[in-house]
VEXKETOR-716448 format. One record per residue (C-alpha): residue in one letter; x, y, z. Coordinates in pm, 1 decimal, always signed. Example, Ala and Ser with C-alpha at 12.3 -4.5 7.8 and 13.67 -1.06 7.14 Angstrom:
<rs>
+---+----------+----------+----------+
! r !       c1 !       c2 !       c3 !
+---+----------+----------+----------+
! a !  +1230.0 !   -450.0 !   +780.0 !
! s !  +1367.0 !   -106.0 !   +714.0 !
+---+----------+----------+----------+
</rs>
This chain:
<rs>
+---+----------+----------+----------+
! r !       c1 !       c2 !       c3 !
+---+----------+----------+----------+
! x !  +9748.8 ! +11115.9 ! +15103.5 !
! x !  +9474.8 ! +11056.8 ! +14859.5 !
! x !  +9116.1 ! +11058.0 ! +14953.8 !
! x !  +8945.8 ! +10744.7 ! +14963.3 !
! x !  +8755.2 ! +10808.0 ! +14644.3 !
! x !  +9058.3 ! +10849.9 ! +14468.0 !
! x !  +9238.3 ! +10512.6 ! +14584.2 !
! x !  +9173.0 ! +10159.8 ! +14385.6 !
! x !  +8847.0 ! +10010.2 ! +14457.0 !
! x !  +8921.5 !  +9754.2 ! +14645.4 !
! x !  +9156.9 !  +9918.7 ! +14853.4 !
! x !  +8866.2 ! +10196.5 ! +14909.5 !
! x !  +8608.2 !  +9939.2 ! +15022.4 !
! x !  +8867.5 !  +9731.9 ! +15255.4 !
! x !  +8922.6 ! +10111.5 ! +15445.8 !
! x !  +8540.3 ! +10197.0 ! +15479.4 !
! x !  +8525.3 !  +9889.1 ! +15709.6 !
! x !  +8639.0 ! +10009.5 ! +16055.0 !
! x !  +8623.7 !  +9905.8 ! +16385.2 !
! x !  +8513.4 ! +10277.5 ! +16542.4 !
! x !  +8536.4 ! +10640.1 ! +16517.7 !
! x !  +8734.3 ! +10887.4 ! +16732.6 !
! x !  +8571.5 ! +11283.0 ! +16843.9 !
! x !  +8899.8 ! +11513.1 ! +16727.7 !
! x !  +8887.7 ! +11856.6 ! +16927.9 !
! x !  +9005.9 ! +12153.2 ! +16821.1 !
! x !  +9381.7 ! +12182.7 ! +16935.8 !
! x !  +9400.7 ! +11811.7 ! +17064.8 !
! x !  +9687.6 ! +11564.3 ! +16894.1 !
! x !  +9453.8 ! +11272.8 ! +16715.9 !
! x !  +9839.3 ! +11116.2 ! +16733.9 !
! x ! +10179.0 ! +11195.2 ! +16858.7 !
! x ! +10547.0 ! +11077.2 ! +16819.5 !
! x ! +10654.6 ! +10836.4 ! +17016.6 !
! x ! +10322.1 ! +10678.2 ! +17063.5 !
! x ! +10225.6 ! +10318.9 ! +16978.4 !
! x ! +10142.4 ! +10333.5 ! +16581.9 !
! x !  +9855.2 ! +10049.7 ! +16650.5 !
! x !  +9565.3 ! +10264.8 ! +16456.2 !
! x !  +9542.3 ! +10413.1 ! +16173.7 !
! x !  +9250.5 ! +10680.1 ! +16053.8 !
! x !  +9037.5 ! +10792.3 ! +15783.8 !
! x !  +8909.5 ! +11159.5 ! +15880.4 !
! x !  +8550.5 ! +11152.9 ! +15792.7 !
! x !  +8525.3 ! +11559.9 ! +15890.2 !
! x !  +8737.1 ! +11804.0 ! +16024.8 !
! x !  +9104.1 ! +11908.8 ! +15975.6 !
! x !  +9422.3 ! +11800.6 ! +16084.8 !
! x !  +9829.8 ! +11869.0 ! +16025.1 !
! x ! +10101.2 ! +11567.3 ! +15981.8 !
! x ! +10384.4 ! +11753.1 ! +16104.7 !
! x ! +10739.5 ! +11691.7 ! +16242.6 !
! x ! +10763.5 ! +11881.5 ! +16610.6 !
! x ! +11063.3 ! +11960.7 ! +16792.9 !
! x ! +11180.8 ! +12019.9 ! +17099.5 !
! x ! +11203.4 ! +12407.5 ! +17083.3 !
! x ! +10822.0 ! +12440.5 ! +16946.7 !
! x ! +10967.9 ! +12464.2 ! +16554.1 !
! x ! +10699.9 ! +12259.1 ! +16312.9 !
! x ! +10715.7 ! +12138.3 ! +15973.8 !
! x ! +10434.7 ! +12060.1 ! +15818.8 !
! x ! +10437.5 ! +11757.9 ! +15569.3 !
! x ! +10039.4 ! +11663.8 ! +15481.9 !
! x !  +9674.0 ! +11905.3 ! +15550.1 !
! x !  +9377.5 ! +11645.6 ! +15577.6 !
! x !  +9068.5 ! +11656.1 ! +15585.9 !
! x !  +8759.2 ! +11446.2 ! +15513.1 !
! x !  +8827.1 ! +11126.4 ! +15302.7 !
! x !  +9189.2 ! +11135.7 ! +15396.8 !
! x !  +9436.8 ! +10833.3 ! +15525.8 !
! x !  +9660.8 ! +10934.3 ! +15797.9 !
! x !  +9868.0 ! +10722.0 ! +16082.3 !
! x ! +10209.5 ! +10535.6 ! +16035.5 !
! x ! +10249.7 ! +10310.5 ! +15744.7 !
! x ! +10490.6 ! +10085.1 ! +15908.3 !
! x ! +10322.2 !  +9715.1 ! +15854.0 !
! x ! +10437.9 !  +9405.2 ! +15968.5 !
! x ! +10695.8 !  +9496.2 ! +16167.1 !
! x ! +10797.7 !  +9472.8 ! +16550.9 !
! x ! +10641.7 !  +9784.3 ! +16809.9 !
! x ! +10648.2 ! +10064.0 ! +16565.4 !
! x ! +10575.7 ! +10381.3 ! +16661.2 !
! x ! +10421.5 ! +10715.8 ! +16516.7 !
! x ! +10721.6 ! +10956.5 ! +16374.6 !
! x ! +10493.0 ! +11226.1 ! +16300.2 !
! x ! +10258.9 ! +11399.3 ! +16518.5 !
! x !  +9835.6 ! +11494.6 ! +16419.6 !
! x !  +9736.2 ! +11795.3 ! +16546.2 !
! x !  +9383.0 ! +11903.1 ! +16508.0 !
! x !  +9324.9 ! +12233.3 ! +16396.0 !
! x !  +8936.2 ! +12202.7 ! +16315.3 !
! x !  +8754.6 ! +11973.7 ! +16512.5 !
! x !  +8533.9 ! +11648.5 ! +16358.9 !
! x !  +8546.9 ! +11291.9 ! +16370.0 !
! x !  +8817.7 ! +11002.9 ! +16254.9 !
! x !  +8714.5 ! +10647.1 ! +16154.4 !
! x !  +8957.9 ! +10413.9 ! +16318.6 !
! x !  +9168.8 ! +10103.8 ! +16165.1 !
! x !  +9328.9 !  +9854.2 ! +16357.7 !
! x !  +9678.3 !  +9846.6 ! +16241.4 !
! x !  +9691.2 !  +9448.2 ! +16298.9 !
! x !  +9321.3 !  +9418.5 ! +16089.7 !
! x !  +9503.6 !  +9570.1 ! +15796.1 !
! x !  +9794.1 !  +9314.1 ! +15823.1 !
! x !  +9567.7 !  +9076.4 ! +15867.2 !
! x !  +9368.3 !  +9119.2 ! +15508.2 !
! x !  +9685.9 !  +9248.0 ! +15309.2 !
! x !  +9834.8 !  +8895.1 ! +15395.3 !
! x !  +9523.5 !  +8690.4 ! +15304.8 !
! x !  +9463.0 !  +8857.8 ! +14974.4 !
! x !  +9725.7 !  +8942.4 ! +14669.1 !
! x !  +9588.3 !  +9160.8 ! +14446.2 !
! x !  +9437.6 !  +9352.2 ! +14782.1 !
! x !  +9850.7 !  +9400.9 ! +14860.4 !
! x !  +9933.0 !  +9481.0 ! +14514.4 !
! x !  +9709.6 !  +9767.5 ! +14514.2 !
! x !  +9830.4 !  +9893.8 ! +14822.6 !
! x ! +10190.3 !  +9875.3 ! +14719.5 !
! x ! +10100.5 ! +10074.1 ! +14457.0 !
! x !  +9915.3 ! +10364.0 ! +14634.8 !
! x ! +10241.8 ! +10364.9 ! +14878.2 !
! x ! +10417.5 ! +10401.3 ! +14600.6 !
! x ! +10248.1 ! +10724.4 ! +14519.1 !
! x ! +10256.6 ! +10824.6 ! +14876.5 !
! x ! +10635.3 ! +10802.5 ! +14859.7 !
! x ! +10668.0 ! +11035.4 ! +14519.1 !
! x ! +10468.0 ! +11301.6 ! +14672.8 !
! x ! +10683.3 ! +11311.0 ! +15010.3 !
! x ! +10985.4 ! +11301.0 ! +14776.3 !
! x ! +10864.2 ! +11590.0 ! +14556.0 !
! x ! +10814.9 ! +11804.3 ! +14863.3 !
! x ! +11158.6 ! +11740.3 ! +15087.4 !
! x ! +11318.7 ! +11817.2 ! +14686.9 !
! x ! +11126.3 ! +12183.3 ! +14658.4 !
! x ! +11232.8 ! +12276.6 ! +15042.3 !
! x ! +11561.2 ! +12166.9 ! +15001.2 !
! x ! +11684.8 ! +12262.1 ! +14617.2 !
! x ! +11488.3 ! +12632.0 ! +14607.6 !
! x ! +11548.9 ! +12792.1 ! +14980.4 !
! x ! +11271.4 ! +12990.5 ! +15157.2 !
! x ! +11085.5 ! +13161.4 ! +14834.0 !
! x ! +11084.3 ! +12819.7 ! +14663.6 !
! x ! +10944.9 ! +12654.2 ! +14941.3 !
! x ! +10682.5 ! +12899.7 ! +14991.5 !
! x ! +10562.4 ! +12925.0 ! +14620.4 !
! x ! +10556.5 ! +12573.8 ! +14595.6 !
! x ! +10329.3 ! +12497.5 ! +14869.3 !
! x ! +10095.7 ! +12737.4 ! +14746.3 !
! x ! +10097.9 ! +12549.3 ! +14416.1 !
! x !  +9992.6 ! +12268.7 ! +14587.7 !
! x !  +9778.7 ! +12390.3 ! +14845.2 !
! x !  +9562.3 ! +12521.2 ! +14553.3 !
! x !  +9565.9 ! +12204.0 ! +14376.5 !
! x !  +9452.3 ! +12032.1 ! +14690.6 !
! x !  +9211.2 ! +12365.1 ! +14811.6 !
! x !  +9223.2 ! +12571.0 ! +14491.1 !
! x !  +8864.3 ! +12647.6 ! +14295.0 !
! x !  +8905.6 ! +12845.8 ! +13952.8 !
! x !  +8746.8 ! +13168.3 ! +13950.8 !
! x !  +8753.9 ! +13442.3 ! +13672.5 !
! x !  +9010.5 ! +13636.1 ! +13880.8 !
! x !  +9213.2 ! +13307.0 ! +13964.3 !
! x !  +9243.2 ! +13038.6 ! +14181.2 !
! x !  +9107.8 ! +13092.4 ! +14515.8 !
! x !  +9209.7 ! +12912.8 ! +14752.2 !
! x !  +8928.0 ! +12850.1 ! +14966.1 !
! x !  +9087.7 ! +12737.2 ! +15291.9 !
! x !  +9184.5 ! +13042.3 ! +15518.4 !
! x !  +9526.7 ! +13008.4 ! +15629.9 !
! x !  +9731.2 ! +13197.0 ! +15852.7 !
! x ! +10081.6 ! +13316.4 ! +15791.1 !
! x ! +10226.7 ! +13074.8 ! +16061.3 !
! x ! +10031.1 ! +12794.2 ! +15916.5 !
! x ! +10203.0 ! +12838.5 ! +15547.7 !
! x ! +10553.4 ! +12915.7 ! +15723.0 !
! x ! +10513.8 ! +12562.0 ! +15896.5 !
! x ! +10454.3 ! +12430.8 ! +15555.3 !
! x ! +10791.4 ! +12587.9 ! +15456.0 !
! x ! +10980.6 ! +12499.8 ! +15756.7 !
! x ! +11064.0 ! +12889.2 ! +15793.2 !
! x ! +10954.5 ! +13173.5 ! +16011.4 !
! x ! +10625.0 ! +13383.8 ! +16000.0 !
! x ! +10806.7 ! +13698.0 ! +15915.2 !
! x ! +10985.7 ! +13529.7 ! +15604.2 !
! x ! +10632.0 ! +13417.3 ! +15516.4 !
! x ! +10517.5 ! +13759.9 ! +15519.1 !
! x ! +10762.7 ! +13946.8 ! +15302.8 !
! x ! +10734.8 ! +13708.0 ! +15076.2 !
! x ! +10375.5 ! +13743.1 ! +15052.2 !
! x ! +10368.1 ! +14091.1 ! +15068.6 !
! x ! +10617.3 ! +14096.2 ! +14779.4 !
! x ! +10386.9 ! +13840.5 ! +14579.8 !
! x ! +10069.0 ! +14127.9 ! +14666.1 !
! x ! +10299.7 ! +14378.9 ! +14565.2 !
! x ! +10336.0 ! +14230.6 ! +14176.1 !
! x !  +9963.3 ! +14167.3 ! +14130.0 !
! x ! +10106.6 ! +13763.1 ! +14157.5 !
! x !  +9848.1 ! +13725.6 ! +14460.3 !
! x !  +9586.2 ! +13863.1 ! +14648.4 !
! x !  +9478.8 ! +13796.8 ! +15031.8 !
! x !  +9125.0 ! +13876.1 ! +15148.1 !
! x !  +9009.6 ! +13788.2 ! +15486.4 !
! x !  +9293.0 ! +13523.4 ! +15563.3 !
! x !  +9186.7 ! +13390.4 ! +15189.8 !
! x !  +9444.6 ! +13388.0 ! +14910.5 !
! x !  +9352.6 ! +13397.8 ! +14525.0 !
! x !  +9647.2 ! +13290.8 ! +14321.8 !
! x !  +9557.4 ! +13536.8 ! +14053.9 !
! x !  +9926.4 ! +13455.3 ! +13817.7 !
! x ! +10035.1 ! +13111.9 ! +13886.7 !
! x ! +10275.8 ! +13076.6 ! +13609.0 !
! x ! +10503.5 ! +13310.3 ! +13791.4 !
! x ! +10479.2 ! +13048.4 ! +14046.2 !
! x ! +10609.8 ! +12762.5 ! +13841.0 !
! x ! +10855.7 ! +12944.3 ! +13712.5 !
! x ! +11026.9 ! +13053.0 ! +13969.5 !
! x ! +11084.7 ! +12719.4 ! +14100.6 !
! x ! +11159.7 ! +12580.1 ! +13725.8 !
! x ! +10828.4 ! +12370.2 ! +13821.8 !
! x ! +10828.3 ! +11988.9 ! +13657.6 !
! x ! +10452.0 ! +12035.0 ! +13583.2 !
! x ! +10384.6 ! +11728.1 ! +13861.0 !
! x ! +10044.5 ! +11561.8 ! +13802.2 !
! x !  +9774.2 ! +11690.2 ! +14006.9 !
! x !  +9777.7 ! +11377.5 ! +14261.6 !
! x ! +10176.1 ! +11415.6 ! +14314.6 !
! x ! +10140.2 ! +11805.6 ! +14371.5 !
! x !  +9929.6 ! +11816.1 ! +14652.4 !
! x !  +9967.8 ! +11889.6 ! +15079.6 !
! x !  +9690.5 ! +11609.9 ! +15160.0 !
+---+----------+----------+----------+
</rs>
C-alpha cells in the first residue's frame, strides 16, 4: 500500500496515533493466516512480504513493505475476521500497532475521515487488480517483467546507465513475486542479461532498457502509485 506520506492528510495523522510498537525479527511472521485480524501495522523500519502460503511451502508474493507502509487485514466492521495473508519478515525493525476496533471506532464518528479512507481502499483495490491481471493474462515472462517494472517504481533510482534497483533481491524472492519457480526466474533473467535489457551486480539489478519491458507485456502505462509491489 501507499506510504503514509502519500495518503490524505487526515487519514495520515489518524494512523500516526497508535497504541504501541511491535520488535519484527528477521524470519519471524509479524502476522499469519488464520490468526485473529484485531491489529493492524504501520512498519516504521524494516522489511516485510504480504504473501499467500500454502500447504506444500509454494508462496506468492502480493505487497514488499517497508518503512511508512500499511499492512494487516482491511476487513472493518465485520464479525471475527481473520488475516488471509501471511507477514513474513525478511529484514528485521519495528511495526507501530493499530487496534483494529480504534479504527472502527473513529471511521464511524467522523465522515469525511471515512470518505478518505474509502478512497485510498479504492486505490488499494486497483493495484491488487492490476497485478492478479499481469500474472494471469501474460504467463511466466509477463509476470516476471512486470514485477520488475514495479519493483523499480517502488525501489528504482535513475542512474545514467538505468534504473537501479537498489533493493538486492534474490532469484527466489522475484519468482515468489511471479508465483513461478526459481529456475524459470533464472532463464528468464539470464535471457534479459543476455540482450543488454538488464544487468545484475551483487544480487542488484539495473533495468538498463525498460521499454522492452513494457512492451512485451503491451504495458497500459499505469500511474506510478497503481504500478507498484508496496
Amino acid at each position: 500500500m501507499q506510504s503514509i506520506k502519500e495518503m490524505p492528510v487526515t487519514l495520515s495523522r489518524l494512523f500516526e496515533t497508535v497504541q504501541h510498537t511491535k520488535k519484527m525479527e528477521k524470519g519471524s511472521f509479524l502476522f499469519q493466516e488464520g490468526m485473529p485480524a484485531n491489529e493492524l501495522y504501520i512498519v516504521k523500519s524494516g522489511i516485510l512480504h504480504v504473501s499467500k502460503i500454502i500447504p506444500d511451502g509454494r508462496e506468492l508474493t502480493l505487497r514488499m513493505c517497508s518503512s511508512g507502509d500499511f499492512v494487516g487485514e482491511l476487513h472493518l466492521f465485520s464479525p471475527q475476521p481473520k488475516y488471509l495473508l501471511s507477514g513474513r519478515i525478511i529484514e528485521s525493525g519495528e511495526a507501530a500497532v493499530i487496534k483494529r476496533e480504534f479504527l472502527e471506532e473513529k471511521l464511524s464518528q467522523n465522515l469525511p475521515l471515512s470518505f478518505e479512507f474509502i478512497q485510498w481502499m479504492s486505490l488499494q483495490y486497483r493495484k491488487t487488480q492490476t497485478k492478479f491481471r499481469d500474472l494471469v493474462l501474460h504467463g511466466k515472462k509477463g509476470a516476471l517483467y512486470s514485477t520488475l517494472i514495479r519493483i523499480s517504481n517502488s525501489f528504482g533510482v535513475k542512474t545514467n546507465k538505468g534504473i537501479l534497483i537498489e533493493l538486492p533481491l534474490t532469484n527466489q524472492e522475484l519468482a515468489n513475486f511471479c508465483g513461478t519457480s526459481r529456475e524459470v526466474v533464472n532463464r528468464l533473467l539470464a535471457d534479459l542479461r543476455k540482450t543488454g535489457v538488464i544487468s545484475i551486480n551483487k544480487g542488484t539489478i539495473t533495468i538498463h532498457d525498460m521499454d522492452y519491458l513494457k512492451n512485451e507485456i503491451d504495458c497500459e502505462d499505469c500511474p506510478e502509485d497503481i504500478c507498484r509491489v508496496d
